[in-house]
N, C-alpha and C positions, 0 to 999 in steps of 0.2 A: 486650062492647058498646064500640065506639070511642065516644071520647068527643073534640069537639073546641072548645075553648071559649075563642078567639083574639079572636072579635068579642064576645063578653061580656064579656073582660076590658078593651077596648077601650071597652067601655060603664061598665062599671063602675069604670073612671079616671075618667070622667066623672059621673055619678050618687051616687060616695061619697069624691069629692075631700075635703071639708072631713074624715072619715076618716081618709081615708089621711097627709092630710097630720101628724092628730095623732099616728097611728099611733108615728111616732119618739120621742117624746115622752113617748108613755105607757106605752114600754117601761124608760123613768125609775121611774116611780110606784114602786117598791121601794125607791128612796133617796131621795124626797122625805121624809120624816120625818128625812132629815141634812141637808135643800138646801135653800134658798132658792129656788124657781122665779119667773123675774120673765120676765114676758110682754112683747113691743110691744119689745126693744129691737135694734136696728139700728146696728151699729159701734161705737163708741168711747162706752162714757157714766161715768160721774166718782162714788167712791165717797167715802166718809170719814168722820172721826170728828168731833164739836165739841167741843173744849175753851174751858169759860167757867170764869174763874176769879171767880165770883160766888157772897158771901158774906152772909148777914144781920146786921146790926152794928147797937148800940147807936144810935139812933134822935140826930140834931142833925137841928137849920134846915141847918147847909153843906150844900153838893153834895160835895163832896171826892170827887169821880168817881173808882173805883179799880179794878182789877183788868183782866183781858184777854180776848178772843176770838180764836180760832184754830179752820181748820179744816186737819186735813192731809189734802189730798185724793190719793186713788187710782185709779186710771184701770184698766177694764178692756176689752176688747171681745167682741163676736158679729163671724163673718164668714159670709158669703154663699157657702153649697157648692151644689152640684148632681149629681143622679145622672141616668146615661147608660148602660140598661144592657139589652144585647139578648138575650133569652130565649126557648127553643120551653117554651110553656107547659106541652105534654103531655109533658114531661118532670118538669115538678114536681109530678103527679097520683098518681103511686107512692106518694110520699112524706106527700099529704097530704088522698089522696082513695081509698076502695076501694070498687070498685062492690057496691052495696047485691042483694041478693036476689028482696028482694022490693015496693023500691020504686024507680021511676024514676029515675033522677038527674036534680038541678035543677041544669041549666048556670050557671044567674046568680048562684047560692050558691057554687059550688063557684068561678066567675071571682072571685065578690066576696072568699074565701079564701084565692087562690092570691095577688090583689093585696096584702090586708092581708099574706102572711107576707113577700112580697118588701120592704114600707118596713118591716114591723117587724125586719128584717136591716141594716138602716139605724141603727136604735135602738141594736141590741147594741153595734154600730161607735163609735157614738157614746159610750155605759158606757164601754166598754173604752179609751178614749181618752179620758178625762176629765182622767189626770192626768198621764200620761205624753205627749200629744200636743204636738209641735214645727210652729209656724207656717210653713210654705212653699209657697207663692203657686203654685211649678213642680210640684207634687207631685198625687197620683193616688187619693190617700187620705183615712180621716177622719185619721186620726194627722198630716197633713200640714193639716188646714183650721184649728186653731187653738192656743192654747196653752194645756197644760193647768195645773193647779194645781202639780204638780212641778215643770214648766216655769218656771212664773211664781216659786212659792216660790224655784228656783235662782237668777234674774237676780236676783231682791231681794235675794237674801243677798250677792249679786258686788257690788252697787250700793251697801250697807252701810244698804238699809231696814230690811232683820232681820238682829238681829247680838247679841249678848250684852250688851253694852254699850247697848243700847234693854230690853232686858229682854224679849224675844219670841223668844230662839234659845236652847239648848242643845246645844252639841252635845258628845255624845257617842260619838260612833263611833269612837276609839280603844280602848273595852274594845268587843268585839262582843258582841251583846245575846244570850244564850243562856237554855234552861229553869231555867238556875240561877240567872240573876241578872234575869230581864226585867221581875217586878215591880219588884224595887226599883229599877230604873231607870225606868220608867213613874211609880211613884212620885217618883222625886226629881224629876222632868218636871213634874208637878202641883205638886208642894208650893213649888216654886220658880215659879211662875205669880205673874202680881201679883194681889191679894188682892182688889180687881174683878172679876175671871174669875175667883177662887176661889169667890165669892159668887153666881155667878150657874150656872143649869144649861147645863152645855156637853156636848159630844161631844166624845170621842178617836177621831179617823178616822186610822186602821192595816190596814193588810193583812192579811188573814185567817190567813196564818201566824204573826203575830205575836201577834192574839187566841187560837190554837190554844196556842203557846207561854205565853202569861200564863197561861191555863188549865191547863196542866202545873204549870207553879209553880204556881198557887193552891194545887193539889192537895196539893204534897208539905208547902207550910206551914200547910195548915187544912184538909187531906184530913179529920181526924178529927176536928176540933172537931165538939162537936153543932149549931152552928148551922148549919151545911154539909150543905145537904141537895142540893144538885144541881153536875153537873158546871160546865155551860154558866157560862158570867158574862160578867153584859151591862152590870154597872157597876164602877169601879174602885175598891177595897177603900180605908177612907180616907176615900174624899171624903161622905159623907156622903150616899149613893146621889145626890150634882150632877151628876158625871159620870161617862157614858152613855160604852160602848162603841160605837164603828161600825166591824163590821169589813167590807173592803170590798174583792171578787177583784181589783179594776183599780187598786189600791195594788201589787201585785205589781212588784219588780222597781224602786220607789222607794226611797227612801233615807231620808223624813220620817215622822214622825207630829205629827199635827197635834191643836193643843188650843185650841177656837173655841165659838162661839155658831153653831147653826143659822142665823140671821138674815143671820151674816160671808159664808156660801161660799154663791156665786150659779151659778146655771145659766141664764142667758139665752137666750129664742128668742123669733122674731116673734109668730109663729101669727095675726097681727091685721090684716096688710094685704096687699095684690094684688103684691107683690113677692115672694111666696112661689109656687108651682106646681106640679100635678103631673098628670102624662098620661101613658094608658098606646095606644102610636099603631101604626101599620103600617110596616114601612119596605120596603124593596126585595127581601127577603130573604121568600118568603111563609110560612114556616116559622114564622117569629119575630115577636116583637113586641116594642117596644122601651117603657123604663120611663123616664120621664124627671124629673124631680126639684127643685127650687134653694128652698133653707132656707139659716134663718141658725141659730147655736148658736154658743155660748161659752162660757167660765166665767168665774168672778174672785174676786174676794175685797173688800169693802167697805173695810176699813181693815186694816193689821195691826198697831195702835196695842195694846200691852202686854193694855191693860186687856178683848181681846177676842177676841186672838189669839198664839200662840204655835206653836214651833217645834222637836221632838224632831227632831236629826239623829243618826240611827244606822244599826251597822253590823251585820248578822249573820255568823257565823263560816265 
């Protein structure tokens, strides 16, 4: 049975707009239990920490007004992408539709389908560019629409925001981190943390080859103890089950591991006002139909003041 469902999907950019548009978004939902998702923001908005240095003291009549406020603030942004992107829809039907036997096919189901997997191909782009993507304006890409958190962690370390000397860097990437030595370098990472962030429950966000590789060590130094009852480990031995592994495919190919507060690493998108759009329309071409697209999405990071945030740079062999 031919199947041809060009004006449904046509209909159905219209009909499950508000959808599609989350679509990108909620193909996040996996690493929202590491992120911070903050809605409504549009370009350039201003993080940071407060520092008061306010004390309760033995009680006089003076004023003797004393101590200071400070905030050091951090700047992240969202930018405004858009997809442009022309498609013969009965070619994505193989893949995501097989005609049924012994009941009808519903064209409007099967449009409203083929649209949701086209933005949620959007989403993946967006994962996998989280930390490695580089900001350029001429460029064709997600990897090209914003900066990602390696990105950003790199200029701050050039710029001497993180540095060893603020107490939020480490680096050690002149011994390269291998099965032999990778806890103890995760550990020295943590215990050398300011006692603020050791206190509170954080993530260690790393690459999944490097949580595979802690896992091999674990193994050979408490392979056999008896309280070692499973391979997998989702926290790091030490901290007093605080901190939580996050290991995470689109670390791949960076160079940091990060030791933060869920609350610090942001993922910004609008989703809230008419400066977002999507349509799926006809163009010249009667074959095709084209998908059209314009979101905003960003990352950042709130502060990377000691007490909240921190910086393993390393190297694997």
């Amino acid at each position: 049975m031919a199947l041809t469902i060009a004006q449904e999907l046509i209909d159905a950019g219209t009909k499950y707009k508000k959808e599609l548009l989350a679509m990108p978004v909620a193909v996040l939902a996996k690493i929202f239990p590491y992120f911070n998702l903050q809605t409504g923001i549009q370009g350039k908005t201003s993080g940071g920490i407060l520092t008061v240095d306010a004390q309760l003291r033995p009680y006089r009549t003076s004023k003797d007004a004393a101590g200071s406020v400070a905030i050091n603030p951090y700047e992240w942004e969202t930018f405004l992408g858009d997809v442009v992107q022309e498609f013969d829809p009965n070619t994505l039907l193989g893949t995501l539709y097989t005609e049924a036997t012994a009941l009808k096919a519903d064209k409007t189901k099967i449009a409203k389908l083929v649209a949701m997997e086209m933005v949620k191909k959007i989403g993946e782009a967006l994962y996998n560019a989280m930390f490695t993507a580089v900001r350029n304006p001429a460029g064709n890409t997600t990897a090209d629409l914003f900066n990602g958190y390696a990105t950003q962690i790199a200029a701050l370390i050039t710029a001497g925001d993180i540095s060893a000397a603020k107490g939020n860097l480490l680096d050690l990437s002149a011994t390269p981190m291998t099965a032999d030595n990778c806890g103890d370098q995760l550990k020295e990472f943590y215990r050398g943390a300011d006692p603020l962030l050791k206190d509170a429950n954080t993530f260690k966000y790393m690459p999944t080859s490097i949580r595979e590789m802690y896992e091999d060590w674990y193994q050979v130094e408490y392979g056999h103890a008896p309280w070692n009852s499973q391979f997998a480990q989702r926290k790091l031995i030490g901290t007093e089950d605080k901190c939580s592994i996050a290991s995470l495919g689109n670390m791949g190919g960076t160079s940091y591991i990060i030791l933060s507060l869920r609350e610090n690493m942001k993922i910004g998108v609008d989703q809230m006002s008419d400066q977002e759009d999507v349509e799926i329309r006809r163009v010249d071409n009667p074959k095709v139909v084209q998908l059209f697209m314009k979101s905003y999405f960003g990352v950042g990071l709130e502060t990377v003041d000691k007490r909240v945030f921190k910086v393993l740079k390393y190297a694997t062999a």
